[in-house]
N, C-alpha and C positions, 0 to 999 in steps of 0.2 A: 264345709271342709276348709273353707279361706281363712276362716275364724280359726279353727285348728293349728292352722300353718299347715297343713297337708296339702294342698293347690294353690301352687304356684303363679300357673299362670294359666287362660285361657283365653277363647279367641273365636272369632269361626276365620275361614277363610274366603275370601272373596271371588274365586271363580267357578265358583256353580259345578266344582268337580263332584264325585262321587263321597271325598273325605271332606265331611262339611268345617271341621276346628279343630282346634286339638287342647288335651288339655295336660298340662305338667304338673303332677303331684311331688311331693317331698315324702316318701316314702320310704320303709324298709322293705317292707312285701307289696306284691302286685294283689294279694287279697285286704290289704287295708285300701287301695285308690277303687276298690270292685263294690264298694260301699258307696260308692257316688249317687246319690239319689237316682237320678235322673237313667243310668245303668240298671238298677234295682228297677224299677221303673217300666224299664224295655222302652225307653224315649230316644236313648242314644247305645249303640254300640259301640264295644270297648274294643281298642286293636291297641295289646302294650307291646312299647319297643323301648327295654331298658336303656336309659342315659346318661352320664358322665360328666358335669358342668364340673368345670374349673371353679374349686375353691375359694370363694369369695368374691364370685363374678355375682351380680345383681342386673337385675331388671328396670327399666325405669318407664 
């Protein structure tokens, strides 16, 4: 999906919570990020919460 440009960004998180990473697609529907292997899979479950980035802001 990184090859695509559809995932953004990903990650895990570091304190051993319940929500292990997270991951940000570049999408138009919540059914093209539900294609993530690893979803498909049943390796990771999916919890989406549509988001709003400021136009032109970047990741580095």
């Amino acid at each position: 999906m990184a090859a695509d440009g559809k995932l953004t960004l990903a990650g895990p998180f570091l304190d051993n919570g319940d929500v292990r990473g997270i991951f940000i697609f570049n999408v138009n529907t919540i059914e093209e990020a539900e294609v993530d292997p690893a979803v498909k899979a049943g390796r990771l479950i999916m919890e989406s919460h549509p988001w709003y980035g400021q136009k032109g802001a970047k990741f580095k």
